[in-house]
N, C-alpha and C positions, 0 to 999 in steps of 0.2 A: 825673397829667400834669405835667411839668416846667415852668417856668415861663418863657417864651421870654425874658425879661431872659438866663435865663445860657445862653441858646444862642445858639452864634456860626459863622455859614457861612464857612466858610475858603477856598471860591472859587466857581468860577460855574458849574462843570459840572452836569448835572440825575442825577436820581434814574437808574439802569438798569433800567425796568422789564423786564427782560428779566432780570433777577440773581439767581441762586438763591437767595441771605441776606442777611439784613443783621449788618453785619461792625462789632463791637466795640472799636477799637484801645486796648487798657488799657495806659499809659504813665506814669500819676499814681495814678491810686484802682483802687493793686490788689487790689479787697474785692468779693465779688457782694452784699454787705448795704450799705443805706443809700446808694446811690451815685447821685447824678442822672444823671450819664453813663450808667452800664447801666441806669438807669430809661429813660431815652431812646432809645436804642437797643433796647429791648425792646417800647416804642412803636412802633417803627417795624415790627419784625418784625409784631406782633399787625395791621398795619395792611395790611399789605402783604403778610400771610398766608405766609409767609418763614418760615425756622429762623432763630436767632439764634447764630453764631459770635464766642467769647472770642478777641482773638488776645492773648497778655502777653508782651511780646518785653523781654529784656535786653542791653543793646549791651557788648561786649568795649570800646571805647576811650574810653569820654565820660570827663572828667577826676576824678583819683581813685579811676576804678573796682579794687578792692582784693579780696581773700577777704569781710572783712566785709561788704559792703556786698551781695554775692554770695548770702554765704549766707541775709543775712538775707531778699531778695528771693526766694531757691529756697523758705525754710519756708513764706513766703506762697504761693508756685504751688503747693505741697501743699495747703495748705489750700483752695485755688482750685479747684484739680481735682479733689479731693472733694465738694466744695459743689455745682460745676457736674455731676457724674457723677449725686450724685442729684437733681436738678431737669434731667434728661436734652438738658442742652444741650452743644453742643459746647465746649472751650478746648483749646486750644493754646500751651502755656509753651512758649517757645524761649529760648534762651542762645547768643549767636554763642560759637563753639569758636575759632574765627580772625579778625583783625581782616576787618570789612567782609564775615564771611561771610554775613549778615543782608542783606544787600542782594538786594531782589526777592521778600523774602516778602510785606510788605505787597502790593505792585502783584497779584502774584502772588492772592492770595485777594480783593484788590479788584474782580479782573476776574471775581468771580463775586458782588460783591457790589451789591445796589440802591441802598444810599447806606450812606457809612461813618459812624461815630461816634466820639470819641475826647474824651480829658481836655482841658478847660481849665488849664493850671499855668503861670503867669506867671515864672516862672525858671529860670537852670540854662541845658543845651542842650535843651530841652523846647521852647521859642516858635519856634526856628531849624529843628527838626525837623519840628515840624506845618507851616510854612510853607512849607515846602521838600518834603511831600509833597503838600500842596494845589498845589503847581505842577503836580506829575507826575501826579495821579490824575485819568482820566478822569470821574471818579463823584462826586458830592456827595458833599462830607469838613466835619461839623458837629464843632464843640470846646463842650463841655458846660463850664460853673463849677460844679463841687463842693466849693467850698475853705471855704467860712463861711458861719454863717450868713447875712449880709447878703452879694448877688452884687457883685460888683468893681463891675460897672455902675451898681448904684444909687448910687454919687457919680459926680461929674464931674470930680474934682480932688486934685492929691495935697496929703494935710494934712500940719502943718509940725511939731503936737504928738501925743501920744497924748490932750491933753487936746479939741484941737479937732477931731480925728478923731472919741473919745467923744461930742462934744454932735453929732456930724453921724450918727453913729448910732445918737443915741437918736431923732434925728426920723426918719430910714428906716428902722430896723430894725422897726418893730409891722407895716408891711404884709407883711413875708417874713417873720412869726416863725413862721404856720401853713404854710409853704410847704416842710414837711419831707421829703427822696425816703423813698420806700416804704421799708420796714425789707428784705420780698424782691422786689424786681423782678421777677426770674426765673420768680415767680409769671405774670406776662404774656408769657413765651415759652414756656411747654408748646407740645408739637408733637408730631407723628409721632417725635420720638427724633434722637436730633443729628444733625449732616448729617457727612458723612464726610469727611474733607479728600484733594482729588487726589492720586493715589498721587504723583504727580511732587513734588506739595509737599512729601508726607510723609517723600521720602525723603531730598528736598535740604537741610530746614529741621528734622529729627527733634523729636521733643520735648523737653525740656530733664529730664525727669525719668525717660523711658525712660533715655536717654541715661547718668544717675547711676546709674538702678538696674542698669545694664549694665556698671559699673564704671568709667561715667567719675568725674573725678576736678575741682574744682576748683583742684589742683595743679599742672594739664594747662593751664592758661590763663593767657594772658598778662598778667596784671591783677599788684596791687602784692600780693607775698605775704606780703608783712615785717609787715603791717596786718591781722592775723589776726581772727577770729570772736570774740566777747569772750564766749561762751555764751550771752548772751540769744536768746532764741527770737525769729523773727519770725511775719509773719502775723496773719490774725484771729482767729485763737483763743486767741494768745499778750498779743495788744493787750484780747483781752476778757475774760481774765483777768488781766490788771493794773488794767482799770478798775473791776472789782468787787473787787480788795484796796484800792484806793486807797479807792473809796466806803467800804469797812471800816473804814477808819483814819483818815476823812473828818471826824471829832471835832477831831483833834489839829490839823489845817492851820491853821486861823485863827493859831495861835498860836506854831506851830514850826516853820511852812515855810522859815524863813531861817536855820534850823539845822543845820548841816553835819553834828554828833551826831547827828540825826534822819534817820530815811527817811520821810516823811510826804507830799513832795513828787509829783503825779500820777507821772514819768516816761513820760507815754506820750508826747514828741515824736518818736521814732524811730517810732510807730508813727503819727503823724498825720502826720510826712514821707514815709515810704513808702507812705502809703497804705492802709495794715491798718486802720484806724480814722477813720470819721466825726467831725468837731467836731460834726454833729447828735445823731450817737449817746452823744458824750460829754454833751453837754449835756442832754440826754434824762432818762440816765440819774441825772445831779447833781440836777434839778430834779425829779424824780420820789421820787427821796430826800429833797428838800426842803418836798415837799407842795406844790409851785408850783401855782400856780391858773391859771396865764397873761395877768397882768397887766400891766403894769408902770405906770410913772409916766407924766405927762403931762405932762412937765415935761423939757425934754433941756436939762438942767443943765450938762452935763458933768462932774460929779462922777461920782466912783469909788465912791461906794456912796449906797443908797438908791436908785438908778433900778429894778432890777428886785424891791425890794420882798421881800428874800432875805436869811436870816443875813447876819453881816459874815463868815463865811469862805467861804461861797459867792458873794459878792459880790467875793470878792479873786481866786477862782480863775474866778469868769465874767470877771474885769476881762482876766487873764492869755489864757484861751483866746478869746475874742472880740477885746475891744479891742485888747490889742497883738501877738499872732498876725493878727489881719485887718490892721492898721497895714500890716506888712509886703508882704501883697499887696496893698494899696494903695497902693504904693511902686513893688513891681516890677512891676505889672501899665500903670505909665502912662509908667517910666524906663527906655530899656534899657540906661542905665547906671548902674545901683543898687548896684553893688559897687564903683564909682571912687570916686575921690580929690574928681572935680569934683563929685559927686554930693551931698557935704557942705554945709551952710547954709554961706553966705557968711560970717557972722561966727566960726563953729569954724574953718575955712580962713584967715581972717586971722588968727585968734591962733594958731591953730597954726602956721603960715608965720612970723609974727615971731619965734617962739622954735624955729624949724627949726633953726637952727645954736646954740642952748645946750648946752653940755655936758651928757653922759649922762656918768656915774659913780655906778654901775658900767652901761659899755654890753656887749648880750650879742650875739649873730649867731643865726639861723636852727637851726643844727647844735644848738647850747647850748640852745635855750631848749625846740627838739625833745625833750631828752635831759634836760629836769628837772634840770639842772647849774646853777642860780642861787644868789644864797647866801642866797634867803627858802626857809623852807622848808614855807610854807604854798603860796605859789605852785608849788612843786616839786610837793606834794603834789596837786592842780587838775590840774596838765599830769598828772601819772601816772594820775589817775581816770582821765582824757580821754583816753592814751592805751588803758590796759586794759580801759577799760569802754564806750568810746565816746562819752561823755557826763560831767559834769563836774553840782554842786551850783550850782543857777542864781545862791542869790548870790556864788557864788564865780568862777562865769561874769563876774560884771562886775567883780572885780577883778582877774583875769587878763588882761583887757584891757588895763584899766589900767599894769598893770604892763610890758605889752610897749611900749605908748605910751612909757613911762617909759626903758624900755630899750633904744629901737631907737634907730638912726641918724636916722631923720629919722620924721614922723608918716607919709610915704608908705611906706614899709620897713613901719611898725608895722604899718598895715592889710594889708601884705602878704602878713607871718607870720601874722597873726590869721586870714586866708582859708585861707593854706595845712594850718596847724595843725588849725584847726578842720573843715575839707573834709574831708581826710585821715581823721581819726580820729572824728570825733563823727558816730554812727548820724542824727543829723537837722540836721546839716549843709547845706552846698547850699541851703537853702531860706528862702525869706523873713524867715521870722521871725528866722533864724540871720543873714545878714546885716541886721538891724534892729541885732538886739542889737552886733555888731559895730561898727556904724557908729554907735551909741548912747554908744561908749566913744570916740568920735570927735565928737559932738557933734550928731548927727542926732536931732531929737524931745527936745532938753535946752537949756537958755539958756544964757548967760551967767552965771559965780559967779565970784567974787570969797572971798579977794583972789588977784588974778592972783599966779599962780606961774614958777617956769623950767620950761619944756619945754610945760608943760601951759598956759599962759597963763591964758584964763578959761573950760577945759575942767575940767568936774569931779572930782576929785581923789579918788584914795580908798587906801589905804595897809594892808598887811596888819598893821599894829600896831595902829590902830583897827579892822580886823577883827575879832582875834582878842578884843580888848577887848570888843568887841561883842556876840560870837557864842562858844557854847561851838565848841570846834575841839580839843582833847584828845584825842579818841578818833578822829576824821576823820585828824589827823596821826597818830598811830601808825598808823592801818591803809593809810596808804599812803604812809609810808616807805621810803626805800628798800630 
């Protein structure tokens, strides 16, 4: 049973009991494992004695939509339609082929359905989208929270630290820590065998993987084609074979995670942003490795280790996937201007505003900083990751920032490029935690340091020459040289 904290009615229409199925709209958690959304909606079917219909629709124009991001969403709807073929339920991947072709399939399978169900996802065009079809839907339209462990709703407030956010959930988080969704939900929708979708639907809305296997073409669509596929595989079975090599190599992290030389680092935020992979199930699996017993302290410190009573590398990388990935939907779930300018603490805005007009030298533009043309060439090498790979070496993520602060015309220009840049090319982008970290090199969840500087005033400072001092980077720069 789902736990009614993360379920949220998004208007006031009633159930159809008159409705052949209950309808799944998958927009956030494209996975049929671990998902509270299709644990919910699978409730609903079993209840109501219904088939349970997937629908996974991808929209041609929401901003950045690109090949990458494309393909990566198609390997998941493989993996989708497999999963759902043998637990005999229906799904339906669609992919608009033209802008706005997509319009009317929702309503379309609504009106056959007794009450719909769909993701809870506080960012992006995702909040504007569910709210805009709970206008139109005749039908009860529920939004499930599947995003972390602790639901958005158990605080009341957005925190100002990662440190005070920590102590606020180490007091909420024991009562949601057993509140895990099923590993298969789907388990609770057997049926007579899937329902069959209206020939009308089927013809106007095809499925997005007949469709490829017919010979269409990703090439064929209007999206950004310059921003190509970087090879990584998406999907669940691609996100759960990363997290059984990471558990593999799950030794090293304590000690090398901020190592550019090293791959030691999870990598699976492309697949916690799109959806392929549970934070339950990653946690699950860490803590099972761990021999956790399901304890923790009683004591909500707010310190960074010692509450859960776990190595100190397991304690860094629960800090990472809990604390400051939920940070963020704690942010965007209460601001719906969490990617602005005004959105920053009042005192990074003032120092940054005093030194708005200090010379940049060397100052760089959008096109340059695109194109890995700066004269650092650790920074060069960051952008190049982040374009070819999608993704970037997380501490090298915050000097990249840094450095565009440093380089850009004004600090609103900076956070400009940082959105742009980052949207564009990094597979988990778009999403909370990705502008945390963002607005992080801005001053959000960071104090006041000293001693004030130019440009950066008394925003934190950090510079690719104590980087490389820092951290081996030798082999990270040659391999992504120009």
């Amino acid at each position: 049973m789902v736990p009614e904290i993360r379920v949220r009615r998004l208007n006031d229409a009633p159930e159809n009991h008159r409705g052949a199925i209950v309808l799944y709209w998958m927009i956030a958690y494209r996975r049929l494992r671990h998902n509270f959304a299709l644990e919910r909606a699978a409730d609903h079917a079993r209840r109501l004695g219904r088939p349970l219909v997937i629908l996974e629709a991808l929209r041609l124009d929401h901003p950045w939509a690109s090949r990458r991001f494309h393909q990566f969403v198609i390997d998941g709807m493989r993996d989708n339609a497999d999963a759902a073929a043998r637990a005999g339920v229906a799904y339906h991947p669609y992919v608009e082929p033209a802008r706005r072709a997509g319009r009317g399939l929702l309503a379309a399978l609504a009106e056959h359905a007794a009450v719909v169900v769909t993701d809870d996802f506080p960012a992006f065009f995702i909040p504007r989208m569910t709210e805009a079809a709970a206008r139109r839907l005749p039908v009860r339209l529920e939004a499930v929270d599947g995003n972390g462990l602790l639901p958005m709703r158990a605080v009341d407030r957005i925190y100002p630290t990662a440190y005070a956010f920590r102590r606020a959930l180490q007091q909420a988080l024991p009562a949601h820590l057993a509140e895990a969704p099923a590993p298969n939900p789907l388990k609770r929708a057997r049926g007579s065998g899937p329902w069959q979708l209206p020939a009308g639907v089927a013809r106007q809305w095809p499925s997005a993987l007949d469709w490829l296997d017919r010979g269409g073409s990703l090439e064929q669509l209007a999206i950004d084609q310059r921003v190509q596929p970087t090879g990584l595989t998406g999907g669940a079975k691609a996100a759960r074979r990363r997290l059984d090599a990471f558990l593999e190599d799950f030794p090293r992290y304590g000690t090398a995670r901020n190592e550019p030389d090293d791959e030691v680092t999870s990598r699976l935020s492309p697949y916690l942003h799109w959806g392929h992979i549970s934070a339950h199930e990653i946690f699950q699996a860490v803590m099972a490795r761990e021999g956790w017993l399901g304890t923790v302290s009683a004591k909500a410190t707010g310190a960074r280790e010692g509450w859960w009573g776990a190595s100190p590398a397991t304690e860094a990388f629960l800090d990472q996937l809990v604390t400051w990935r939920e940070l963020g939907f704690n942010m965007t779930s209460r601001r719906d201007d969490y990617d602005t300018y005004d959105s920053l603490p009042d005192w990074a805005r003032e120092t940054l505003d005093e030194h708005a007009d200090d010379p940049r030298d060397p100052a760089y533009d959008l096109d340059t900083l695109r194109a890995a043309e700066t004269h650092d060439p650790l920074w060069n090498a960051a952008q190049r990751q982040l374009m070819r790979e999608g993704r970037m070496h997380n501490y090298l993520r915050m000097l990249w920032g840094k450095k565009i602060l440093e380089w850009s015309a004004s600090p609103r220009e900076a956070l400009s490029i940082m959105i742009e840049l980052n949207n564009t090319y990094a597979l988990d982008g778009r999403d909370p935690n990705s502008y945390s970290g963002i607005c992080w090199v801005l001053g959000r969840y960071d104090r006041a340091w000293g001693p004030e500087r130019p440009i950066f005033g008394k925003i934190r400072y950090m510079s690719s020459e104590n980087t490389a001092r820092k951290l081996r980077v030798t082999a990270y720069l040659q391999r992504w040289s120009p």
